[in-house]
PDB file of N, CA, C and O in Angstrom, chain B, residues numbered from 101:
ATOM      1  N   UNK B 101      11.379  19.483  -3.877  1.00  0.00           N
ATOM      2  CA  UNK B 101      10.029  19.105  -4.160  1.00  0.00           C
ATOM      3  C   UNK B 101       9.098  20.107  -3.511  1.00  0.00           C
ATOM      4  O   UNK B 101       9.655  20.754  -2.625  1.00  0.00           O
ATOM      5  N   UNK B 102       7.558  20.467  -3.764  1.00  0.00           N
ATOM      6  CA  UNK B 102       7.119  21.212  -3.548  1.00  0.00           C
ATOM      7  C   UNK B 102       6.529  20.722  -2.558  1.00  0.00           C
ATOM      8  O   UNK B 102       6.067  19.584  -2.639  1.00  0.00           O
ATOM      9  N   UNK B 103       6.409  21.489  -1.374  1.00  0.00           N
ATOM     10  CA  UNK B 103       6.160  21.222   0.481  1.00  0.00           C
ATOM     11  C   UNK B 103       4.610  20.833  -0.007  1.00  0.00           C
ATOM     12  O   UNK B 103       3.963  21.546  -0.774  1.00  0.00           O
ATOM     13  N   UNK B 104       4.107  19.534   0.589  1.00  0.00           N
ATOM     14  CA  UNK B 104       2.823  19.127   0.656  1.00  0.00           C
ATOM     15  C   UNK B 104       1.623  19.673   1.450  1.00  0.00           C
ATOM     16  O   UNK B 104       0.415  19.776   1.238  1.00  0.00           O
ATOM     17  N   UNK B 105       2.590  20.023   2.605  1.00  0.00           N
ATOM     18  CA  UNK B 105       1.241  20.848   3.362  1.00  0.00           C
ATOM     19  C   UNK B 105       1.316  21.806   3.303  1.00  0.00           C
ATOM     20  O   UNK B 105       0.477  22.287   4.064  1.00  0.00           O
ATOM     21  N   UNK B 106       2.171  22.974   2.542  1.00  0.00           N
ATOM     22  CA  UNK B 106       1.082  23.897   1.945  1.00  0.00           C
ATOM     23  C   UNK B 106       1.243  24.590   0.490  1.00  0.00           C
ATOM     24  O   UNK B 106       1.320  25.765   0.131  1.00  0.00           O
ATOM     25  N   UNK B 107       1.265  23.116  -0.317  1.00  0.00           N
ATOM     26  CA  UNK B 107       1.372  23.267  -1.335  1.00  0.00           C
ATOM     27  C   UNK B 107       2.429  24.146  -2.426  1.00  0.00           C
ATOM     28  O   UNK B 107       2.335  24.265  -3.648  1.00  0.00           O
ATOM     29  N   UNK B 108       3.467  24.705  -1.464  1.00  0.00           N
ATOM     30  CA  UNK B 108       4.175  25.295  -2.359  1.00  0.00           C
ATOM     31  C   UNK B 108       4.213  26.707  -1.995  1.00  0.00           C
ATOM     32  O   UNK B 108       5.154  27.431  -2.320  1.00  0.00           O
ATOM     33  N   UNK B 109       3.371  27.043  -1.434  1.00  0.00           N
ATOM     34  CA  UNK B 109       3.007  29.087  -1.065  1.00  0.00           C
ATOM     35  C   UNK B 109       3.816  29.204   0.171  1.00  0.00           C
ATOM     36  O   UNK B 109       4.082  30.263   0.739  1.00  0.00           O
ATOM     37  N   UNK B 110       4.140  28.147   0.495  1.00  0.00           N
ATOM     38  CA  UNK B 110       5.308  28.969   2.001  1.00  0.00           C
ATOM     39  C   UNK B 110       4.221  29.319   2.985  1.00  0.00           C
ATOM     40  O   UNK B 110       4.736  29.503   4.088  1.00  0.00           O
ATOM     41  N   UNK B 111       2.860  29.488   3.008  1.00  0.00           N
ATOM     42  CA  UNK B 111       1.502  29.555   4.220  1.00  0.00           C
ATOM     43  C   UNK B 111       0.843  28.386   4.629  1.00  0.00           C
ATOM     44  O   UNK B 111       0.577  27.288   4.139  1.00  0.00           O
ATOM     45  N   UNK B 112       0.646  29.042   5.795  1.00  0.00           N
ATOM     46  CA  UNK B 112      -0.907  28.021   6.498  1.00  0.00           C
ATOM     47  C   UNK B 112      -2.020  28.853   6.028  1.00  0.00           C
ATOM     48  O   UNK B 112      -1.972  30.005   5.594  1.00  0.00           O
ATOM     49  N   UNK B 113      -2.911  28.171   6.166  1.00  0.00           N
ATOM     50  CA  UNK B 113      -4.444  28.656   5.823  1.00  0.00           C
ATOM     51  C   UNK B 113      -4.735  29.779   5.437  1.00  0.00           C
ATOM     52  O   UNK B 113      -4.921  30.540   6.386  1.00  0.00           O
ATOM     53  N   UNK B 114      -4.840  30.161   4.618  1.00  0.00           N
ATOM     54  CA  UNK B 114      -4.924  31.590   3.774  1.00  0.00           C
ATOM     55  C   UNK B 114      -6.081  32.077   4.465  1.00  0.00           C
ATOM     56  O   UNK B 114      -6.205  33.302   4.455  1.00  0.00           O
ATOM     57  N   UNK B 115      -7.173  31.249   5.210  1.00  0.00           N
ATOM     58  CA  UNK B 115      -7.969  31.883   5.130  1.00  0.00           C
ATOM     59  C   UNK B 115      -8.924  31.975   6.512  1.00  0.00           C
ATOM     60  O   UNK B 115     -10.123  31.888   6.778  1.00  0.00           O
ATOM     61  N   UNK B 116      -7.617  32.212   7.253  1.00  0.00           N
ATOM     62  CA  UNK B 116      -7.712  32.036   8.299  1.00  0.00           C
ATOM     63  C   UNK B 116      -7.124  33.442   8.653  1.00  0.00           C
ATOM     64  O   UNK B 116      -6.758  34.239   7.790  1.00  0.00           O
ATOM     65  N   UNK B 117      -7.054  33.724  10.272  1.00  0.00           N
ATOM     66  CA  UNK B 117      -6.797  35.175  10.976  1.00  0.00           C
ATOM     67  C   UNK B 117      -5.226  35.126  11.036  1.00  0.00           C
ATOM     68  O   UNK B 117      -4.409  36.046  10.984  1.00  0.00           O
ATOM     69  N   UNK B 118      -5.045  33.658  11.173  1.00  0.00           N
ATOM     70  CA  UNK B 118      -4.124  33.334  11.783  1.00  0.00           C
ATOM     71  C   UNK B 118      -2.798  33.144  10.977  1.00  0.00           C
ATOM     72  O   UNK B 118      -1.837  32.604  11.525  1.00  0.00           O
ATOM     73  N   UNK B 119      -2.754  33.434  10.116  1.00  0.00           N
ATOM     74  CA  UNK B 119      -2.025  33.214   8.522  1.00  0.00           C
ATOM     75  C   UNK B 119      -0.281  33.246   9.204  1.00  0.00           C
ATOM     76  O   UNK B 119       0.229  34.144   9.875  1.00  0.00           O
ATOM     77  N   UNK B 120       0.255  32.120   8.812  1.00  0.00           N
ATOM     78  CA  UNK B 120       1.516  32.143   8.808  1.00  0.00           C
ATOM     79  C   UNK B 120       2.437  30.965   7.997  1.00  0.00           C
ATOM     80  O   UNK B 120       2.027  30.019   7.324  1.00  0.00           O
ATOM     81  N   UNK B 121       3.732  31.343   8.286  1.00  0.00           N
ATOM     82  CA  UNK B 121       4.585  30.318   7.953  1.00  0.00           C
ATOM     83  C   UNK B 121       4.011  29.052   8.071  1.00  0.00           C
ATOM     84  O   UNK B 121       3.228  28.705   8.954  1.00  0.00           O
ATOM     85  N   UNK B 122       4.516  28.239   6.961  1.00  0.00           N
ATOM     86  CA  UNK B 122       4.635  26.708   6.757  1.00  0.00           C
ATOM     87  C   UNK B 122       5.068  25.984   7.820  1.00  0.00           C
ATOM     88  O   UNK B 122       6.214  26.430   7.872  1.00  0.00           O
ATOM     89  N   UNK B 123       4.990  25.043   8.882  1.00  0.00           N
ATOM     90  CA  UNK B 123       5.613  24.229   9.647  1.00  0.00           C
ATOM     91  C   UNK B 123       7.021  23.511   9.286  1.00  0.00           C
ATOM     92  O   UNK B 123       8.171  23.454   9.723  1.00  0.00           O
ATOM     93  N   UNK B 124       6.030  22.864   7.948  1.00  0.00           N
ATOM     94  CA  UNK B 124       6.638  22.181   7.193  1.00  0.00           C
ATOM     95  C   UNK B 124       8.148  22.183   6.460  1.00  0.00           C
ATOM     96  O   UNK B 124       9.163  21.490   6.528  1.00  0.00           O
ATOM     97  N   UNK B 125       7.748  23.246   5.794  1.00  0.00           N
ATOM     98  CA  UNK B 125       8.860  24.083   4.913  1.00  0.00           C
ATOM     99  C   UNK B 125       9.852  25.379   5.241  1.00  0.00           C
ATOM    100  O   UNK B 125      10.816  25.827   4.622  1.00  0.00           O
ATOM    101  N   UNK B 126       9.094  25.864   6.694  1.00  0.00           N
ATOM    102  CA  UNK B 126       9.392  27.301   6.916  1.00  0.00           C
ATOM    103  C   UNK B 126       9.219  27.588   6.149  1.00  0.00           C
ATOM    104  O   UNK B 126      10.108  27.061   5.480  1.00  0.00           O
ATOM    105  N   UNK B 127       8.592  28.200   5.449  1.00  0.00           N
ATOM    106  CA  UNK B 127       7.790  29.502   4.746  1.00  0.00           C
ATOM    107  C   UNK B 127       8.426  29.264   3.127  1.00  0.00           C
ATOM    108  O   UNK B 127       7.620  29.655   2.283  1.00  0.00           O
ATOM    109  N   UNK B 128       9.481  28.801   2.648  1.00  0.00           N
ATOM    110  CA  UNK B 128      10.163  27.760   1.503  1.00  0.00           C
ATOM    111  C   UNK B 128       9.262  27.682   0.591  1.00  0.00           C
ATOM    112  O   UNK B 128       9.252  28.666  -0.149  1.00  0.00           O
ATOM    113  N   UNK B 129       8.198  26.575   0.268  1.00  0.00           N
ATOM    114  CA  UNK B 129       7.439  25.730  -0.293  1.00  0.00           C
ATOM    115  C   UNK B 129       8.147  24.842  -0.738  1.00  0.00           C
ATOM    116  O   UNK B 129       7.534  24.192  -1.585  1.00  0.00           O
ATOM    117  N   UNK B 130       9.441  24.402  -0.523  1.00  0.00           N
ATOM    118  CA  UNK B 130       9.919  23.685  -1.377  1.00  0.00           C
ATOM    119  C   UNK B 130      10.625  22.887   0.257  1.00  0.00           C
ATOM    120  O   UNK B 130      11.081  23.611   1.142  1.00  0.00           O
ATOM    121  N   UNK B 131      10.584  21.162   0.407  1.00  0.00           N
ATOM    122  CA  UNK B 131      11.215  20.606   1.041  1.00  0.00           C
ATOM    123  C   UNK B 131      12.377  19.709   0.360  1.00  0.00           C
ATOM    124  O   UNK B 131      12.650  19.805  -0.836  1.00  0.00           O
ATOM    125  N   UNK B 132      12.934  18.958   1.119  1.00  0.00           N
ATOM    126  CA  UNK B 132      14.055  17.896   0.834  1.00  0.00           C
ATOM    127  C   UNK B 132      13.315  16.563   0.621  1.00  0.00           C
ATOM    128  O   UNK B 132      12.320  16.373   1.320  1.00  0.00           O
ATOM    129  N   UNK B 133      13.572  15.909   0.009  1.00  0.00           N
ATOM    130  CA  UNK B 133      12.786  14.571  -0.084  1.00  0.00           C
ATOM    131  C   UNK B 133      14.189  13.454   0.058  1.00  0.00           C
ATOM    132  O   UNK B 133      15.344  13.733  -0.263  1.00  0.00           O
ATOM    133  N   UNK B 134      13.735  12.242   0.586  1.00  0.00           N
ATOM    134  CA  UNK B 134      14.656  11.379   0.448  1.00  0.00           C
ATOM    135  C   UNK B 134      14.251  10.385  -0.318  1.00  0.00           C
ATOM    136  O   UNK B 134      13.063  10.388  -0.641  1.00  0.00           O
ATOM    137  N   UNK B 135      14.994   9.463  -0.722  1.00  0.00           N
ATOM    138  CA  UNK B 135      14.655   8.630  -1.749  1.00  0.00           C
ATOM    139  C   UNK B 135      13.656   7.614  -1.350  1.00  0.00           C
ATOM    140  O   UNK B 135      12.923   7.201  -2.248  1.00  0.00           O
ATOM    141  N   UNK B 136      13.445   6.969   0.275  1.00  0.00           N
ATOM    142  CA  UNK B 136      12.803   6.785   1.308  1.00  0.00           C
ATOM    143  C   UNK B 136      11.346   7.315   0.283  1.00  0.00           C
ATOM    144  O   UNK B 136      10.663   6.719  -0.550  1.00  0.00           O
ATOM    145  N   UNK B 137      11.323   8.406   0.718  1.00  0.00           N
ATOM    146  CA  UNK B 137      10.247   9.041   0.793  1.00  0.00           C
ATOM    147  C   UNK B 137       9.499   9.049  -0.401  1.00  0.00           C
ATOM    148  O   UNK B 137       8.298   8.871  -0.601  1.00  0.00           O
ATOM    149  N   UNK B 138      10.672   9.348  -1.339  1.00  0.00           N
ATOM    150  CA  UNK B 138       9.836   9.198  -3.098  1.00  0.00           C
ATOM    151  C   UNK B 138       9.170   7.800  -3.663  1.00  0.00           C
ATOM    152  O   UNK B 138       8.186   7.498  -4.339  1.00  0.00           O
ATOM    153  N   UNK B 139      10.338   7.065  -2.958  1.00  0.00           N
ATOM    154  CA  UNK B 139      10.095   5.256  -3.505  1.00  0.00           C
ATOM    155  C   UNK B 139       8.420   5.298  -3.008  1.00  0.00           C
ATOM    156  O   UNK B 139       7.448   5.039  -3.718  1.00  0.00           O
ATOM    157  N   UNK B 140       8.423   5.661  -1.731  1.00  0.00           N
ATOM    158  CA  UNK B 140       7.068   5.242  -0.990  1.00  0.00           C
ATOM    159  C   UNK B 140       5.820   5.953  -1.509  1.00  0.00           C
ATOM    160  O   UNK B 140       4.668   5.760  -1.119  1.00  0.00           O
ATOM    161  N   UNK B 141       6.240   6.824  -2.472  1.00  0.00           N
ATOM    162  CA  UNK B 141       5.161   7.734  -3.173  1.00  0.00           C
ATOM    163  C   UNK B 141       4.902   7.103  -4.287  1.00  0.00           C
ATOM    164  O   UNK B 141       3.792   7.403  -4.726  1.00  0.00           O
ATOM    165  N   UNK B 142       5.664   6.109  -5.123  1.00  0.00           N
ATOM    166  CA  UNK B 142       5.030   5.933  -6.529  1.00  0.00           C
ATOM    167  C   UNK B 142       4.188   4.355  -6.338  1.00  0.00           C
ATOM    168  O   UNK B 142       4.291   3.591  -5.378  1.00  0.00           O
ATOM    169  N   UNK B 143       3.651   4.240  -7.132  1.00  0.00           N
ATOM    170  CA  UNK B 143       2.737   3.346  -7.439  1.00  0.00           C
ATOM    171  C   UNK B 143       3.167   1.652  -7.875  1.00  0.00           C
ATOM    172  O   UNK B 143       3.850   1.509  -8.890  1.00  0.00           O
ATOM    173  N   UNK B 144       2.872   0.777  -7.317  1.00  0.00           N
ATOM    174  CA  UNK B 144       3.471  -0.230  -7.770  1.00  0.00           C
ATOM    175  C   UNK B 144       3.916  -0.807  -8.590  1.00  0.00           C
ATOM    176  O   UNK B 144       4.485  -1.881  -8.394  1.00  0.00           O
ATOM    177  N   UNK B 145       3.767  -0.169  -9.943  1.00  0.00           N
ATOM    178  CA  UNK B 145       4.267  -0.910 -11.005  1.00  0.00           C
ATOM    179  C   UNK B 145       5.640   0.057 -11.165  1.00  0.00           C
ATOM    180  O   UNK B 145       6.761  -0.341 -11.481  1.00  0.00           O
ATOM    181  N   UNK B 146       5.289   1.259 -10.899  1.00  0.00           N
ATOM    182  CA  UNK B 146       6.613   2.282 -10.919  1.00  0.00           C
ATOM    183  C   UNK B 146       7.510   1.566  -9.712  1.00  0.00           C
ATOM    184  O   UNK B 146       8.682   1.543 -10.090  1.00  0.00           O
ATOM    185  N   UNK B 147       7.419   1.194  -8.883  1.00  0.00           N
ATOM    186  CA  UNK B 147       8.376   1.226  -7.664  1.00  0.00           C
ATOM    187  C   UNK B 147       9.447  -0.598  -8.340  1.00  0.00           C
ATOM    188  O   UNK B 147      10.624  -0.915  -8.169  1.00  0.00           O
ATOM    189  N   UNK B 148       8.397  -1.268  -9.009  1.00  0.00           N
ATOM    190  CA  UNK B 148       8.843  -2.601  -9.186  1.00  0.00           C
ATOM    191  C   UNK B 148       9.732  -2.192 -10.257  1.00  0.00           C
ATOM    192  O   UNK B 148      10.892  -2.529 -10.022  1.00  0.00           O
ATOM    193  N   UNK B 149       9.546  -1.463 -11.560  1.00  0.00           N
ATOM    194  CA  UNK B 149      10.685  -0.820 -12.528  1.00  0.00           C
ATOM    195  C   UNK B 149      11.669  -0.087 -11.804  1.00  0.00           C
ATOM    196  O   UNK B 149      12.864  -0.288 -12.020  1.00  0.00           O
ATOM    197  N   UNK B 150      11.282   0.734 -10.976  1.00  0.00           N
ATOM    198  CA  UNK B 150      12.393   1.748 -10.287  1.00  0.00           C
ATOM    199  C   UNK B 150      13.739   0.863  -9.490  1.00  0.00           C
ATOM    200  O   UNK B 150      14.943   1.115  -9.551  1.00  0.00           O
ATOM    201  N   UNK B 151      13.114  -0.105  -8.836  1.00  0.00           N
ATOM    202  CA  UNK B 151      13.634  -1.288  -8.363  1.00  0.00           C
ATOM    203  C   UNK B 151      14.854  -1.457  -8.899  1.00  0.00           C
ATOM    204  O   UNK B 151      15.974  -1.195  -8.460  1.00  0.00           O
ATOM    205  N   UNK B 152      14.315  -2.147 -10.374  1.00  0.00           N
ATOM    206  CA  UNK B 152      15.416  -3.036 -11.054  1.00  0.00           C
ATOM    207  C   UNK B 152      16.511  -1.807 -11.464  1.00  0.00           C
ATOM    208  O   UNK B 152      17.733  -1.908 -11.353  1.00  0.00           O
ATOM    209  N   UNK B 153      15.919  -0.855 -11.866  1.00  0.00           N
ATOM    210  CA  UNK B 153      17.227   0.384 -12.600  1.00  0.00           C
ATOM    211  C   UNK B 153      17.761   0.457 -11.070  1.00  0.00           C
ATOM    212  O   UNK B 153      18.923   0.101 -11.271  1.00  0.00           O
ATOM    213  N   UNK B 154      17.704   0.613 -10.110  1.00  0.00           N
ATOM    214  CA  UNK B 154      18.747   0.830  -8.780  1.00  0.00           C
ATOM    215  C   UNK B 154      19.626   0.088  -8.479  1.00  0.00           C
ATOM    216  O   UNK B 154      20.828   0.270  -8.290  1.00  0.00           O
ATOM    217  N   UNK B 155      18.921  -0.877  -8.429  1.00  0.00           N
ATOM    218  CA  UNK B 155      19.542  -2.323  -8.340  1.00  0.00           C
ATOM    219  C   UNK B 155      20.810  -2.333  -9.297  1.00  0.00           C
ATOM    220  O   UNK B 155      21.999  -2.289  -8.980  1.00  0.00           O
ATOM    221  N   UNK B 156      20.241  -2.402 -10.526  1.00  0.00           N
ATOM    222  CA  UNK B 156      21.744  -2.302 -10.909  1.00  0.00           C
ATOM    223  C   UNK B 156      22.269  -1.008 -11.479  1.00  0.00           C
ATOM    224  O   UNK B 156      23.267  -0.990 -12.199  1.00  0.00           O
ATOM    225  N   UNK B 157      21.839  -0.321 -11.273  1.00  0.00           N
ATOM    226  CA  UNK B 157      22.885   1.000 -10.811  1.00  0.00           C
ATOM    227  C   UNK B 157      23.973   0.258  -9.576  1.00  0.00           C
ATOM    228  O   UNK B 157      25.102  -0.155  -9.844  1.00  0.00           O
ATOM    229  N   UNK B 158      23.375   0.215  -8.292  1.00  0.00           N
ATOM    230  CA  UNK B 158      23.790  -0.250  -7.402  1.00  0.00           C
ATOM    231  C   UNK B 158      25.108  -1.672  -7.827  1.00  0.00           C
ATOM    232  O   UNK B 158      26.301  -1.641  -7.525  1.00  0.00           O
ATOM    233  N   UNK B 159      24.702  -2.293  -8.247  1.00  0.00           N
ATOM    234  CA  UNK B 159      25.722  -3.352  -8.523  1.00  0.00           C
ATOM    235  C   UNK B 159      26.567  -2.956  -9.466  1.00  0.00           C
ATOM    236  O   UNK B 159      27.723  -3.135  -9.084  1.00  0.00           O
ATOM    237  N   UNK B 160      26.499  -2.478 -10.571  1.00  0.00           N
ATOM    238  CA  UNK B 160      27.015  -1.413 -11.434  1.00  0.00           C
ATOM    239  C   UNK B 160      28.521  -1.123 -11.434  1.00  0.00           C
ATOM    240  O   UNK B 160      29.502  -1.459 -12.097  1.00  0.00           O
ATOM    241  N   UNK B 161      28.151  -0.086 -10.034  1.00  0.00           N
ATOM    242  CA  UNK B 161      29.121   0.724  -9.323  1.00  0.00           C
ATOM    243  C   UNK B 161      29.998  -0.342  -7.826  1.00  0.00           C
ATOM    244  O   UNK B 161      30.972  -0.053  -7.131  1.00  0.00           O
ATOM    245  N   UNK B 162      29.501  -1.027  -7.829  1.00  0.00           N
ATOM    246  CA  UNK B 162      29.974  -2.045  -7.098  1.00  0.00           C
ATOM    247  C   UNK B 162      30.435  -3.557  -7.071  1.00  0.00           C
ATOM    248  O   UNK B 162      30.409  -4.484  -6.262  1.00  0.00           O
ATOM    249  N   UNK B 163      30.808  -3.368  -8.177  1.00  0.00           N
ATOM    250  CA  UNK B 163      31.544  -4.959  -9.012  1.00  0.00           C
ATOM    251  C   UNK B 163      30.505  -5.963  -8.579  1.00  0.00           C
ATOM    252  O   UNK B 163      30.801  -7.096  -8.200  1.00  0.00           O
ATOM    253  N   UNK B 164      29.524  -5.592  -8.638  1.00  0.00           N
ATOM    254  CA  UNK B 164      28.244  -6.601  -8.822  1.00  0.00           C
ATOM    255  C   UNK B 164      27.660  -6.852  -7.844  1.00  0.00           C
ATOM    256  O   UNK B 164      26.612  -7.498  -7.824  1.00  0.00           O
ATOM    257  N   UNK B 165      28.239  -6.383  -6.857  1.00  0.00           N
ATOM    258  CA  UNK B 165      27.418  -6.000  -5.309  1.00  0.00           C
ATOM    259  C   UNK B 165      27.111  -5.411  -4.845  1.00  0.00           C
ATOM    260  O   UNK B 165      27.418  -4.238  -5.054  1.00  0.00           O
ATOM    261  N   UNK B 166      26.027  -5.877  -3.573  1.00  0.00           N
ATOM    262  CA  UNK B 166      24.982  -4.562  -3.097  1.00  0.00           C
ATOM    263  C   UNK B 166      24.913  -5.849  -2.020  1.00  0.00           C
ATOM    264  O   UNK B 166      24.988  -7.077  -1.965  1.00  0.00           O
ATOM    265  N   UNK B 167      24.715  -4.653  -1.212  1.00  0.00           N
ATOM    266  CA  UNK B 167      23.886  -5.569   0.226  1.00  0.00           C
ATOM    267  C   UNK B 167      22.979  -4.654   0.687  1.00  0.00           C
ATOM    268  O   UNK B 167      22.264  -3.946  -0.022  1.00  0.00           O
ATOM    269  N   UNK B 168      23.023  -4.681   2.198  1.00  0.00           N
ATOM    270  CA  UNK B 168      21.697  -4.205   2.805  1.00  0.00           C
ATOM    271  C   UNK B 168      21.812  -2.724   3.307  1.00  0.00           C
ATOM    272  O   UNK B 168      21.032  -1.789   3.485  1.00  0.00           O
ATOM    273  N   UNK B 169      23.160  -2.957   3.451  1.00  0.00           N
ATOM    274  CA  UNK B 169      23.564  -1.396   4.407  1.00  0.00           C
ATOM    275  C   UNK B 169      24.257  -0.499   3.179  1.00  0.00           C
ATOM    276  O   UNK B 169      24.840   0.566   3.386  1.00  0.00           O
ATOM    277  N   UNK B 170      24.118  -1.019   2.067  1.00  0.00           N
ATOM    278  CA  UNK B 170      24.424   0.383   1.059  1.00  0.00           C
ATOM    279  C   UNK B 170      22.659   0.626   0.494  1.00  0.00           C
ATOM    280  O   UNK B 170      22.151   1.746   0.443  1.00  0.00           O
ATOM    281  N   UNK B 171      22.139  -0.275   0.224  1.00  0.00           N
ATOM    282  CA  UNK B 171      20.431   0.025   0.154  1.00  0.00           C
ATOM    283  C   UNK B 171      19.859   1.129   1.481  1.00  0.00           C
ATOM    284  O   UNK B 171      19.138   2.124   1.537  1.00  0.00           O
ATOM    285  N   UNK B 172      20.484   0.469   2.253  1.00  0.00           N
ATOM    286  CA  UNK B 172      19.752   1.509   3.721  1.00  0.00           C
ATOM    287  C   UNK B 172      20.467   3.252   3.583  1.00  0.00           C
ATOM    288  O   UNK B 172      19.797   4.249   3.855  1.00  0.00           O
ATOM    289  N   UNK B 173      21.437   3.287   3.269  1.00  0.00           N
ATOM    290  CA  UNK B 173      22.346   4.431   2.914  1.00  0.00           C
ATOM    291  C   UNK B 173      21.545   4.944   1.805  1.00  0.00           C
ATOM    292  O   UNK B 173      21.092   6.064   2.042  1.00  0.00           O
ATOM    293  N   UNK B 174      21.211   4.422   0.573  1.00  0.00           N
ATOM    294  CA  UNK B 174      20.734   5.118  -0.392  1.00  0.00           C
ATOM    295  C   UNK B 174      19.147   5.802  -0.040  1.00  0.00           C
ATOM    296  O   UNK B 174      18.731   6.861  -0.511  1.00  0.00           O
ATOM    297  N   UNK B 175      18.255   4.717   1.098  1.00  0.00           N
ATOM    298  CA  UNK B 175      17.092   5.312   0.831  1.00  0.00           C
ATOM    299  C   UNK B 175      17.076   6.767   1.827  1.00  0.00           C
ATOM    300  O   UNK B 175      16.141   7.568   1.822  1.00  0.00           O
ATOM    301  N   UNK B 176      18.405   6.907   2.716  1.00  0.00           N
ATOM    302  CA  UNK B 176      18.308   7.767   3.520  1.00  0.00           C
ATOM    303  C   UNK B 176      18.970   9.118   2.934  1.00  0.00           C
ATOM    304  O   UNK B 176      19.143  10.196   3.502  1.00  0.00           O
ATOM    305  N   UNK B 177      19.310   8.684   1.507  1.00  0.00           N
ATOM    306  CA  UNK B 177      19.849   9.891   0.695  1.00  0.00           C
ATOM    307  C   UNK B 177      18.744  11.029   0.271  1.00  0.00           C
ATOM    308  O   UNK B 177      17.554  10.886   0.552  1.00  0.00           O
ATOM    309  N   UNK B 178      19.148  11.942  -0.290  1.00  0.00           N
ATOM    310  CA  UNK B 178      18.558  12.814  -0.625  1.00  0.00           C
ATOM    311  C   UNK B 178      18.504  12.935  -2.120  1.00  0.00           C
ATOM    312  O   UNK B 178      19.372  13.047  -2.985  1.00  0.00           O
ATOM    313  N   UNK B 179      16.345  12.838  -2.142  1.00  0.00           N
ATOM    314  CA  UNK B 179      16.339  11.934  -4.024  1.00  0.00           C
ATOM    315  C   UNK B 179      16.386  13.250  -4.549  1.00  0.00           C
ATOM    316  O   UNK B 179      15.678  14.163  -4.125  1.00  0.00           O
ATOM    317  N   UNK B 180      17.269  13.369  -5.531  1.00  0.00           N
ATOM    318  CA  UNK B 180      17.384  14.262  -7.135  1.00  0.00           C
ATOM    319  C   UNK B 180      16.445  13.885  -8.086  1.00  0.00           C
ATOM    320  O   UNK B 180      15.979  12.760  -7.902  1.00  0.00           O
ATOM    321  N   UNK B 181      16.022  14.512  -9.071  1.00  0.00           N
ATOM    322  CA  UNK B 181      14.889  14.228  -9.721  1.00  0.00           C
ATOM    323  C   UNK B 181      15.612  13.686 -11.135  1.00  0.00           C
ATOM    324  O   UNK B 181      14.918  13.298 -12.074  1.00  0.00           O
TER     325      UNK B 181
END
């Protein structure tokens, strides 16, 4: 995903003296996102659909079960687009 704080250019403040690498990204523009992180980015009606397709993805692959500590595992995964 493209690094938020600085948009993608791999810099701090262009327009500044002080011009350097990203904190964020090291100089990249591009970070890791976790699924954590994406869920918490979309909007409520997206997150309540996104929900149900996981869910049973999740049960799916698990003869119809899911608990808490494979949910906690997934949001600490790393989201693919």
């Amino acid at each position: 995903m493209k690094c938020p704080m600085c948009g993608g250019i791999g810099l701090t403040d262009l327009h500044t003296p002080n011009v350097g690498r990203c904190i964020k990204c090291n100089g990249s523009g591009e970070i890791e996102q976790t699924n954590e992180e994406w869920f918490c980015s979309l909007p409520t009606k997206e997150k309540a659909k996104e929900m149900c397709v996981i869910m049973a993805d999740m049960a799916e692959a698990n003869d119809g079960i899911w608990d808490e500590e494979m949910i906690e595992e997934w949001l600490k995964e790393e989201h693919h687009e």
